[in-house]
Biopython code that builds the backbone (N, CA, C, O; Angstrom):
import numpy as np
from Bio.PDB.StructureBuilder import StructureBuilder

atoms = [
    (1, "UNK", "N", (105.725, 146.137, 88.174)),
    (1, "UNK", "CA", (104.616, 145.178, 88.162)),
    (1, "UNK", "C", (103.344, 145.869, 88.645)),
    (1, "UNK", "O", (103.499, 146.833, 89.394)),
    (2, "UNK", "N", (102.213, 145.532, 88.342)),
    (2, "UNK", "CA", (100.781, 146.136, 88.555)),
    (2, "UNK", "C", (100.168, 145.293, 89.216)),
    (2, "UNK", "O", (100.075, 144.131, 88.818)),
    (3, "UNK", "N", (99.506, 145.805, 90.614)),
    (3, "UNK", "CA", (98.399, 144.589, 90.982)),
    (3, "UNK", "C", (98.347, 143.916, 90.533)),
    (3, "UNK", "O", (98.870, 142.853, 90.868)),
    (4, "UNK", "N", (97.654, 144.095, 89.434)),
    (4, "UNK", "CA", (96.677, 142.921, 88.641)),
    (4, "UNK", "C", (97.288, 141.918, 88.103)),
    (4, "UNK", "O", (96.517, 140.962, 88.021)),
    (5, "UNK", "N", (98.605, 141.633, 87.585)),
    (5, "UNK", "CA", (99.310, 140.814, 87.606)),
    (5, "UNK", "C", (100.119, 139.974, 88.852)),
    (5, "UNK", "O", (100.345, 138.770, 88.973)),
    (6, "UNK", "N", (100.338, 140.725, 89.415)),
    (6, "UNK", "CA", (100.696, 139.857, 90.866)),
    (6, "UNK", "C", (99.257, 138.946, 91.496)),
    (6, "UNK", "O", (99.358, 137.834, 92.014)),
    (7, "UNK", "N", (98.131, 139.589, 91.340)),
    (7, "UNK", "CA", (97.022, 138.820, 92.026)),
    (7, "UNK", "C", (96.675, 137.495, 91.216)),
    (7, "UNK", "O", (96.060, 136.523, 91.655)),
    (8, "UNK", "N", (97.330, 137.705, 89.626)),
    (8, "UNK", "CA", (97.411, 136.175, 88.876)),
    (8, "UNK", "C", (98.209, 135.227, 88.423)),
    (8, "UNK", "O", (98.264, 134.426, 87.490)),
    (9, "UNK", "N", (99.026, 135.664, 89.684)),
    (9, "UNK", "CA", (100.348, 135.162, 90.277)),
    (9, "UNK", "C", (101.562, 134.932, 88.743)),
    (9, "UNK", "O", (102.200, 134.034, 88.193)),
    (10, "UNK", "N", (101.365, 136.017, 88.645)),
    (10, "UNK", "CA", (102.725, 136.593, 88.123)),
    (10, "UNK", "C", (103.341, 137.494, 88.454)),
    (10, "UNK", "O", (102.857, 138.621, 88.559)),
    (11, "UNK", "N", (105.020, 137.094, 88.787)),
    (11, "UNK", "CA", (106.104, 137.689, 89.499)),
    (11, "UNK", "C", (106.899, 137.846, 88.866)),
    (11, "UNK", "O", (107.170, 136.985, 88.029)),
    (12, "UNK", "N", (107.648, 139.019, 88.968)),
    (12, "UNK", "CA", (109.096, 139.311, 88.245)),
    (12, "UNK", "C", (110.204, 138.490, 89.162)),
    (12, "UNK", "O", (110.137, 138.299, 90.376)),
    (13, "UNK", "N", (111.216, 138.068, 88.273)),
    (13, "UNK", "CA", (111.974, 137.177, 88.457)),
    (13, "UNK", "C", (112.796, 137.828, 89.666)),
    (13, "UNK", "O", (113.172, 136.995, 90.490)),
    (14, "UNK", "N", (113.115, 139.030, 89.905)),
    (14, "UNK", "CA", (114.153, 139.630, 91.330)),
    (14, "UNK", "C", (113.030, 139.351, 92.545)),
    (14, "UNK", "O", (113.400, 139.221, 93.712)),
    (15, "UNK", "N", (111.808, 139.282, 92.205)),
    (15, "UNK", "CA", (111.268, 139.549, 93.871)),
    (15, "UNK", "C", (111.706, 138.279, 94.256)),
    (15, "UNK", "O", (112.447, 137.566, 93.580)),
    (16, "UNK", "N", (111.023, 137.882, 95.850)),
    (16, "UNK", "CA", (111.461, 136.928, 96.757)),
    (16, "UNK", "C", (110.241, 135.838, 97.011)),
    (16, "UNK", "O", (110.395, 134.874, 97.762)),
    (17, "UNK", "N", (108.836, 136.142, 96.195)),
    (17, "UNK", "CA", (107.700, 135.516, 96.928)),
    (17, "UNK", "C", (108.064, 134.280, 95.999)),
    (17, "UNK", "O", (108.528, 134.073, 94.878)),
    (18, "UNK", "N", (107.601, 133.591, 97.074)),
    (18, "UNK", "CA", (107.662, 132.203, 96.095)),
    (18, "UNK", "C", (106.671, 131.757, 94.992)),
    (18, "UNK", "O", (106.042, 132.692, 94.496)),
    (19, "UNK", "N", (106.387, 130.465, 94.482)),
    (19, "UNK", "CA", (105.457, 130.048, 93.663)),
    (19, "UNK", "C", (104.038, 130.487, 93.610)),
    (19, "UNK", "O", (103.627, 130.705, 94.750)),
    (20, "UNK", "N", (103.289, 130.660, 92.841)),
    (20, "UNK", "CA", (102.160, 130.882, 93.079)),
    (20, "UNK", "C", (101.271, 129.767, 93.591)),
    (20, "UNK", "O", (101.511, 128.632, 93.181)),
    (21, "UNK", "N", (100.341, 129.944, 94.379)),
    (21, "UNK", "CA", (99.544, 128.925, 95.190)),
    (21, "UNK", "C", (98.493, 128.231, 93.829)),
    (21, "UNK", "O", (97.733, 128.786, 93.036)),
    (22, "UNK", "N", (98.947, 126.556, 94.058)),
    (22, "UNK", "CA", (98.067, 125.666, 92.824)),
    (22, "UNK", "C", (96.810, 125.611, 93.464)),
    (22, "UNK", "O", (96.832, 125.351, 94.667)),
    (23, "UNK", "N", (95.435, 125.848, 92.779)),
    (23, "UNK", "CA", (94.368, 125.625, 93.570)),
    (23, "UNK", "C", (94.318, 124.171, 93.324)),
    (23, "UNK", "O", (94.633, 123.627, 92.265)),
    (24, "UNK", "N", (93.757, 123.403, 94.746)),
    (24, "UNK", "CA", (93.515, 121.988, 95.145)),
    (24, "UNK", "C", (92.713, 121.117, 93.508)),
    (24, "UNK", "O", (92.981, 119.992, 93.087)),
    (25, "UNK", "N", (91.897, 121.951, 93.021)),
    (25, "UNK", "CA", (91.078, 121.036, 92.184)),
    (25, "UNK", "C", (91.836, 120.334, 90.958)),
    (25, "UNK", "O", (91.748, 119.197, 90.493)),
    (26, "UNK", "N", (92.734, 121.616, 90.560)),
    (26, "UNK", "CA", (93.720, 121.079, 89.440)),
    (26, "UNK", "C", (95.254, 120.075, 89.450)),
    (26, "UNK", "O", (96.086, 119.815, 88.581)),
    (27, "UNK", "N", (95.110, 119.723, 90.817)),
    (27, "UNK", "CA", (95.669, 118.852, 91.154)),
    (27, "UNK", "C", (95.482, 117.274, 90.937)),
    (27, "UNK", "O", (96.443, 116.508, 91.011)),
    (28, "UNK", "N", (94.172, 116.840, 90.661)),
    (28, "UNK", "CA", (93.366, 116.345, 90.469)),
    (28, "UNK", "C", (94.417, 115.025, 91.327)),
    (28, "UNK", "O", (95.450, 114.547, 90.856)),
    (29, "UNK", "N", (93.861, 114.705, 92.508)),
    (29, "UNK", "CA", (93.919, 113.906, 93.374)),
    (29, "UNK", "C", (95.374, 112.700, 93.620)),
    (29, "UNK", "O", (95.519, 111.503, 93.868)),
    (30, "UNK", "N", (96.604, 114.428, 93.255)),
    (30, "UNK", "CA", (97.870, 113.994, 93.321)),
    (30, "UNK", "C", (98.468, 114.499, 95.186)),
    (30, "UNK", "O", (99.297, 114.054, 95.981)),
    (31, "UNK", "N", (97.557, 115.537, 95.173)),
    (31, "UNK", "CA", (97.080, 115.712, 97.400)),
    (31, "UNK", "C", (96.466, 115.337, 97.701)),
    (31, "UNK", "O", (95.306, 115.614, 97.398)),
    (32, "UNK", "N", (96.912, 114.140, 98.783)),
    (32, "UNK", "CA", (95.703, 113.859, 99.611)),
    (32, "UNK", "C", (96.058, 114.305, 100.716)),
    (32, "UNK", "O", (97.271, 114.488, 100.827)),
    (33, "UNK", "N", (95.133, 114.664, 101.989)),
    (33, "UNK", "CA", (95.272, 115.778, 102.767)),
    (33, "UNK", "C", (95.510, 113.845, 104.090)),
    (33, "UNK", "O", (95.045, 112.706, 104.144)),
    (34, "UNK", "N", (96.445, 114.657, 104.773)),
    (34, "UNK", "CA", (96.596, 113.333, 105.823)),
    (34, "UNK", "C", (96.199, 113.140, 106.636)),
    (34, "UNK", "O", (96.209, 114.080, 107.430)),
    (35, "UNK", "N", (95.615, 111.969, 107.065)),
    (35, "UNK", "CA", (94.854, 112.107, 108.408)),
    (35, "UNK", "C", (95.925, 112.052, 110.016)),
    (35, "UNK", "O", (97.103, 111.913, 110.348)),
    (36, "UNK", "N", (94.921, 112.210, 110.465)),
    (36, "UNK", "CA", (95.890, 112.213, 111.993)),
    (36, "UNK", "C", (95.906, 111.068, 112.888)),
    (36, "UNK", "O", (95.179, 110.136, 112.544)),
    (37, "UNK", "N", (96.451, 110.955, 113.760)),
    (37, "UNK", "CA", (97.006, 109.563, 114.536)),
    (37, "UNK", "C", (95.581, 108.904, 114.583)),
    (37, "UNK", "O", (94.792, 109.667, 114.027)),
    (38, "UNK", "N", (94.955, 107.756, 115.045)),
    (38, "UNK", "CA", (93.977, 106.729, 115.012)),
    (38, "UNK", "C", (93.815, 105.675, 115.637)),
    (38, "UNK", "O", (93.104, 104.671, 115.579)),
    (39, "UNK", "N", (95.184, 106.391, 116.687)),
    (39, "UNK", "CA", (95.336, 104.959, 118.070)),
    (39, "UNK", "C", (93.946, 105.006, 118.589)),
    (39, "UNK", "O", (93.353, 103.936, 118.450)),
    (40, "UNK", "N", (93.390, 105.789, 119.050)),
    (40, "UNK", "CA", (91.998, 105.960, 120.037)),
    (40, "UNK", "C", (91.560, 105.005, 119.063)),
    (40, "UNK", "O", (91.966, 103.942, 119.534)),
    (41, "UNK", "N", (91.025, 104.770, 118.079)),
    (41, "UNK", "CA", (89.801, 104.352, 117.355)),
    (41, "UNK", "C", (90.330, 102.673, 117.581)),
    (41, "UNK", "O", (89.425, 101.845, 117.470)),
    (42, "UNK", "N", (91.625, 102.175, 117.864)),
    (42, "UNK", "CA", (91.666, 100.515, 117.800)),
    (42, "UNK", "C", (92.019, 100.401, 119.131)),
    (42, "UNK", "O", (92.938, 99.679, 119.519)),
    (43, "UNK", "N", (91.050, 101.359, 120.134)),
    (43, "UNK", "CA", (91.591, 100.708, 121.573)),
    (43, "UNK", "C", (90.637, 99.902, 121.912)),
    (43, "UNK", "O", (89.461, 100.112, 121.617)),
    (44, "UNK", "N", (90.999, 99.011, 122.492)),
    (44, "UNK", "CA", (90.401, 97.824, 123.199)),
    (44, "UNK", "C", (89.404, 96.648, 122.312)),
    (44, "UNK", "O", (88.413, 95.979, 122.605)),
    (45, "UNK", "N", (90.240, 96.806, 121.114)),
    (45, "UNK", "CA", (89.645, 95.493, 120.129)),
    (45, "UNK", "C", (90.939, 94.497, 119.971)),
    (45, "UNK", "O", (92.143, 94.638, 119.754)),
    (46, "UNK", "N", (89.868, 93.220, 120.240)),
    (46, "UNK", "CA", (90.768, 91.906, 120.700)),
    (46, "UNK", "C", (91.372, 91.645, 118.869)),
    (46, "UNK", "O", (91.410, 92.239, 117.792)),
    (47, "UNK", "N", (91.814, 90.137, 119.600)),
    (47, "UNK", "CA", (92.111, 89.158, 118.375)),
    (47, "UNK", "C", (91.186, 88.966, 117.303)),
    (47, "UNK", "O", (91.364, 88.838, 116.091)),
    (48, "UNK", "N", (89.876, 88.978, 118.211)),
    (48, "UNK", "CA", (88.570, 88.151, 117.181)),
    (48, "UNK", "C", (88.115, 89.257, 116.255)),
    (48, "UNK", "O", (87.393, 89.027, 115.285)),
    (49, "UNK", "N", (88.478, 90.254, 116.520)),
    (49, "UNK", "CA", (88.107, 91.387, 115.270)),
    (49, "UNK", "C", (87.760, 90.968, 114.071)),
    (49, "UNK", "O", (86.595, 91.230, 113.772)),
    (50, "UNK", "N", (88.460, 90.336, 113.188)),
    (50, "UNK", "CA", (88.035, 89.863, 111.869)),
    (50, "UNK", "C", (86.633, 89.301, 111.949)),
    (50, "UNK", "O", (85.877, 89.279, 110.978)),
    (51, "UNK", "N", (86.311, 88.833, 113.190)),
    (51, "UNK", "CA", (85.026, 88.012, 112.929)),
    (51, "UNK", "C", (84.232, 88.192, 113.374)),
    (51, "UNK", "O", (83.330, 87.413, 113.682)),
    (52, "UNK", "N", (84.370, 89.753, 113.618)),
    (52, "UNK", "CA", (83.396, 90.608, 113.640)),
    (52, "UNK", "C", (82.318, 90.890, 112.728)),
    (52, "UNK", "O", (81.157, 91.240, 112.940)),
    (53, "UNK", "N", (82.989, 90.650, 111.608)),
    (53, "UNK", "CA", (81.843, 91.391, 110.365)),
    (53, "UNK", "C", (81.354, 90.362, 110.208)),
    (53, "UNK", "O", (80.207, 90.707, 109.923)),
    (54, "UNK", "N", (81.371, 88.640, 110.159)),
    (54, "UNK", "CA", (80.783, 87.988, 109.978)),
    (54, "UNK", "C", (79.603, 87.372, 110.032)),
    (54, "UNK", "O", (79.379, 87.428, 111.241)),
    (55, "UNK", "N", (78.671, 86.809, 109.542)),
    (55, "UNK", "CA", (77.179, 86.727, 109.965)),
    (55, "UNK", "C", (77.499, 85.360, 111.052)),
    (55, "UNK", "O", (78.473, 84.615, 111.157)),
    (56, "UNK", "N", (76.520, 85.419, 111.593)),
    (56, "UNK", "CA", (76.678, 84.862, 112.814)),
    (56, "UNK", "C", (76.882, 83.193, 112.863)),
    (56, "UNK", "O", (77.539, 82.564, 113.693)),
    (57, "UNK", "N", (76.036, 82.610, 111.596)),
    (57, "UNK", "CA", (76.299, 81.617, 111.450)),
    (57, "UNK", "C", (77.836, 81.029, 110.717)),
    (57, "UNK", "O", (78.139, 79.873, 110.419)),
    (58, "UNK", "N", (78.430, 81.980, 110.607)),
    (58, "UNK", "CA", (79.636, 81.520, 109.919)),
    (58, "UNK", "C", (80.825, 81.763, 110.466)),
    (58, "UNK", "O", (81.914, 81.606, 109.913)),
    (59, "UNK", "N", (80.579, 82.242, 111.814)),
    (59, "UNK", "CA", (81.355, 82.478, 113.408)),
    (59, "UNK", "C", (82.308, 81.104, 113.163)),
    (59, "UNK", "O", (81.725, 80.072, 112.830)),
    (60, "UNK", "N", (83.771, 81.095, 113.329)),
    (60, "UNK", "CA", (84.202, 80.012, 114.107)),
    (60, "UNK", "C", (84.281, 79.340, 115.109)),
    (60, "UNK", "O", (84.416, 78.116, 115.113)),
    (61, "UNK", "N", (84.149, 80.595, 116.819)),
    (61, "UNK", "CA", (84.664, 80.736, 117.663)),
    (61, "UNK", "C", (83.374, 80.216, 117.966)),
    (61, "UNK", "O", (83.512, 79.401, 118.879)),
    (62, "UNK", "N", (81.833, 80.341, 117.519)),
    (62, "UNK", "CA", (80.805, 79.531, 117.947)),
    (62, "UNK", "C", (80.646, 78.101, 117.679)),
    (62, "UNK", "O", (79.855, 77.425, 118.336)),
    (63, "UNK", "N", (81.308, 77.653, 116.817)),
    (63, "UNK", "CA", (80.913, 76.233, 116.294)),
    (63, "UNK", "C", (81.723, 75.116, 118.153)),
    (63, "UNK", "O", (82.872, 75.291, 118.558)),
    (64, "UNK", "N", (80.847, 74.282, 118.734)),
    (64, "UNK", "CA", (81.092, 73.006, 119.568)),
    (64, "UNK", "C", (81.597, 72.042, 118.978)),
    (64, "UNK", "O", (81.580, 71.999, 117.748)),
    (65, "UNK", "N", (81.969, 71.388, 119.480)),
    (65, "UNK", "CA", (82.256, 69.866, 118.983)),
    (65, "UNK", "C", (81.566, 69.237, 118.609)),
    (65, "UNK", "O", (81.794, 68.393, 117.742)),
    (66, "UNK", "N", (80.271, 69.494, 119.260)),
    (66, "UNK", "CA", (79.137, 68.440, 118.666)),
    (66, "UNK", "C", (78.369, 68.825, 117.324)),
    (66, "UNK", "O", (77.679, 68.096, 116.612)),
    (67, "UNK", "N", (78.738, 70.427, 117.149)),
    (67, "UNK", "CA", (78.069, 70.973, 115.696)),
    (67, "UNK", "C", (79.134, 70.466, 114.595)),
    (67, "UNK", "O", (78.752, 70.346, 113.431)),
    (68, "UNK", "N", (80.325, 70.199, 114.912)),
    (68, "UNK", "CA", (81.153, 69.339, 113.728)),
    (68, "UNK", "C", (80.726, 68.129, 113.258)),
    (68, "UNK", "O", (80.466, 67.883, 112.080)),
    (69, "UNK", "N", (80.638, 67.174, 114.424)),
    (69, "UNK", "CA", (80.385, 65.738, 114.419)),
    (69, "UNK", "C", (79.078, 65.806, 113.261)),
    (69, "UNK", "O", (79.115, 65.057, 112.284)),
    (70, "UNK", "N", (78.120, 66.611, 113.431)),
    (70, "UNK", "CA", (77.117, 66.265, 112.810)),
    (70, "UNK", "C", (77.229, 67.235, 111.599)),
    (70, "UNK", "O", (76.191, 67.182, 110.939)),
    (71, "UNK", "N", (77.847, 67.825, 111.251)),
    (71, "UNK", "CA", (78.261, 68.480, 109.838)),
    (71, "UNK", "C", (78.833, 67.337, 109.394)),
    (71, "UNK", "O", (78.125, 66.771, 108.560)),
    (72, "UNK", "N", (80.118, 66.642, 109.704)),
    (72, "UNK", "CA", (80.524, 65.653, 109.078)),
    (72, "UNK", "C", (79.498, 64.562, 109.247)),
    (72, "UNK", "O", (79.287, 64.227, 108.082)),
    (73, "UNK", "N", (78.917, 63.990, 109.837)),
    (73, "UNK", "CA", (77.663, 63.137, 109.451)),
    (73, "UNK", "C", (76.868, 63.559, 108.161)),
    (73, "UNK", "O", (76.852, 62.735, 107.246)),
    (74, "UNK", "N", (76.495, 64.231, 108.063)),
    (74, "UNK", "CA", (75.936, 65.214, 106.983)),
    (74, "UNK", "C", (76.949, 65.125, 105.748)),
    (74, "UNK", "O", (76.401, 65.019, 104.652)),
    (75, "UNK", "N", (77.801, 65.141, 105.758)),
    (75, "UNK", "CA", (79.240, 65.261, 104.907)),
    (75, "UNK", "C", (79.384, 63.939, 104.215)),
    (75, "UNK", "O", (79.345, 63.819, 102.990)),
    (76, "UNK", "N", (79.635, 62.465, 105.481)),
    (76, "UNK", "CA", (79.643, 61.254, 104.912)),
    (76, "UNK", "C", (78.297, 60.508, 104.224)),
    (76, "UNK", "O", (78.374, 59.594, 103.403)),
    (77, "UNK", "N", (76.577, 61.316, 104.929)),
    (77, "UNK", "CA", (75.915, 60.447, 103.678)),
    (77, "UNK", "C", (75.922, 61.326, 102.575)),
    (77, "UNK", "O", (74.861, 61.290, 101.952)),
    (78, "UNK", "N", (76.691, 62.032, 102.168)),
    (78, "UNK", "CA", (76.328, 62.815, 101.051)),
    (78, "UNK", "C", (77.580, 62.458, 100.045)),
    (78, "UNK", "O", (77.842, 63.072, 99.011)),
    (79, "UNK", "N", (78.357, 61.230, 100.625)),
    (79, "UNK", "CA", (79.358, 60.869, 100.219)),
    (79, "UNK", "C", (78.986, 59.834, 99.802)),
    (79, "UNK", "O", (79.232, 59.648, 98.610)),
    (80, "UNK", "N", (78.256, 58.727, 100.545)),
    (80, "UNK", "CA", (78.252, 57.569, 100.399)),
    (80, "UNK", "C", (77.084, 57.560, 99.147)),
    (80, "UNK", "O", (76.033, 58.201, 99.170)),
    (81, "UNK", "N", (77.468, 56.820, 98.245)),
    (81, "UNK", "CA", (76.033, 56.567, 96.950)),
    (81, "UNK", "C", (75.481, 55.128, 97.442)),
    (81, "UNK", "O", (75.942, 54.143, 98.018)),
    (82, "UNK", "N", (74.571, 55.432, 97.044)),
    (82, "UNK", "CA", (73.768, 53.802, 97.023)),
    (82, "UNK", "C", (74.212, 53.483, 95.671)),
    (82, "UNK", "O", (74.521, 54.209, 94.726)),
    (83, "UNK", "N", (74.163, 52.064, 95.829)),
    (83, "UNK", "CA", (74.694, 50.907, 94.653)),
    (83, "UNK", "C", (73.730, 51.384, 93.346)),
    (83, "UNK", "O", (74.201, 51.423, 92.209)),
    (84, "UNK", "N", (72.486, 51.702, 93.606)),
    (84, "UNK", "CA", (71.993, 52.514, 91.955)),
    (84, "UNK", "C", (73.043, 53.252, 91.331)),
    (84, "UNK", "O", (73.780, 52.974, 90.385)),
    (85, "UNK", "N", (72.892, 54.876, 92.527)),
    (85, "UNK", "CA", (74.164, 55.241, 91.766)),
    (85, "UNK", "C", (75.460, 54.767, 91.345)),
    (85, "UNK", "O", (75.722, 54.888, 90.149)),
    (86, "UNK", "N", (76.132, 54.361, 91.947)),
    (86, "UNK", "CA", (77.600, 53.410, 91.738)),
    (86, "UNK", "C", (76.530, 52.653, 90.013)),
    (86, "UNK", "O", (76.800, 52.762, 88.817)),
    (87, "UNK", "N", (75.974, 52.321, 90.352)),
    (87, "UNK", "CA", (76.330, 50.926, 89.374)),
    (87, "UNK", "C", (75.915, 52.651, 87.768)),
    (87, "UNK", "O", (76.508, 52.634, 86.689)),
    (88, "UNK", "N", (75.221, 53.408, 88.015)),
    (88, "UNK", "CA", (75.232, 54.634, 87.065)),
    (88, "UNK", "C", (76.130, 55.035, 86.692)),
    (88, "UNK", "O", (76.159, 55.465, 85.539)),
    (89, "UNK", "N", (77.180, 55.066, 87.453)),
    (89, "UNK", "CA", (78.431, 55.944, 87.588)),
    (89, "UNK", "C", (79.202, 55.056, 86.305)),
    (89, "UNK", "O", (79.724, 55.483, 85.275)),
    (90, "UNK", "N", (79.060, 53.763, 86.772)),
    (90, "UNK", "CA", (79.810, 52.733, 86.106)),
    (90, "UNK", "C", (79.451, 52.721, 84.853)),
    (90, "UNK", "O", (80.396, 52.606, 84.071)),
    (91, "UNK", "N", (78.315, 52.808, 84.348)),
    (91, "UNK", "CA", (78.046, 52.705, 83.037)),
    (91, "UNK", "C", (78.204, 54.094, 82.091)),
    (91, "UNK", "O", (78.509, 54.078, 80.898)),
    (92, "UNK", "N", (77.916, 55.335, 82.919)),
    (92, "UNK", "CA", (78.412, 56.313, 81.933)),
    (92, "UNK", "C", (79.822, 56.761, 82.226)),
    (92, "UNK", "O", (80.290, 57.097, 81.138)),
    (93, "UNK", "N", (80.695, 56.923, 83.145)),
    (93, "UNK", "CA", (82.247, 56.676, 83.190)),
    (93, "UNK", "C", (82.787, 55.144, 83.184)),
    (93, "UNK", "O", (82.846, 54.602, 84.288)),
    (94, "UNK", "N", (83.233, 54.309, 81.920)),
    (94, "UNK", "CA", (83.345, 52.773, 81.695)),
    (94, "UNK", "C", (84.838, 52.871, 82.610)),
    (94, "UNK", "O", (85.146, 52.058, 83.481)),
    (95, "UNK", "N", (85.840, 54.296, 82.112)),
    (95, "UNK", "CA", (87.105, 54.268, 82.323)),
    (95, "UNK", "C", (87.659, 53.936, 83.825)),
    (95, "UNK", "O", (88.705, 53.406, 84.202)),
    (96, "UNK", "N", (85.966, 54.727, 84.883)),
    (96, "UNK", "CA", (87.168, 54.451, 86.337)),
    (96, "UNK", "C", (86.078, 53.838, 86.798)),
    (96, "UNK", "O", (86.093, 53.304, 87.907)),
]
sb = StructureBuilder()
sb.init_structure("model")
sb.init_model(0)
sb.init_chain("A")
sb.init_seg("    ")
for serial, (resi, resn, name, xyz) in enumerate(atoms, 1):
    if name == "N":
        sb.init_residue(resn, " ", resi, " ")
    sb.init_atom(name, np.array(xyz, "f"), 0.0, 1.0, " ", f" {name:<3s}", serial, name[0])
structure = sb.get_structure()
């Protein structure tokens, strides 16, 4: 065998070296290289984590009792129709 063939990783079948080394690119993203442990990075984050990323107004853990009451206030007149509507309703749905 001649250098120059061994350096393009061709081997005669008696030697002992193993495979020739695949360069990374032609692998095309069948290695992924592994990362290492990542305990440090989740120390000392609670339960509420998820609601973390959230914008602030859409917090659960902020909403009172009294910011419900008046969401659902808000909720029931937007429920209730005045008799115009109803009696609208009635004439273009005859069925209910």
């Amino acid at each position: 065998m001649t250098p120059d063939l061994e350096k393009e990783g061709v081997v005669a079948s008696t030697s002992s070296k193993t495979a020739p080394e695949i360069p990374k690119e032609n692998l095309k993203g069948a290695y992924k290289k592994q990362k290492g442990p990542r305990r440090n990075k989740r120390k000392g984050k609670g339960k509420e984590n998820w609601n973390r990323s959230y914008p602030q107004q859409y917090r659960i853990s902020k909403l009172e009792p009294s910011d419900m009451d008046s969401v659902f206030d808000v909720a029931r007149s937007l429920m209730e129709l005045t008799a115009k509507e109803q009696e609208r309703m009635k004439r273009t749905f005859p069925g209910k």
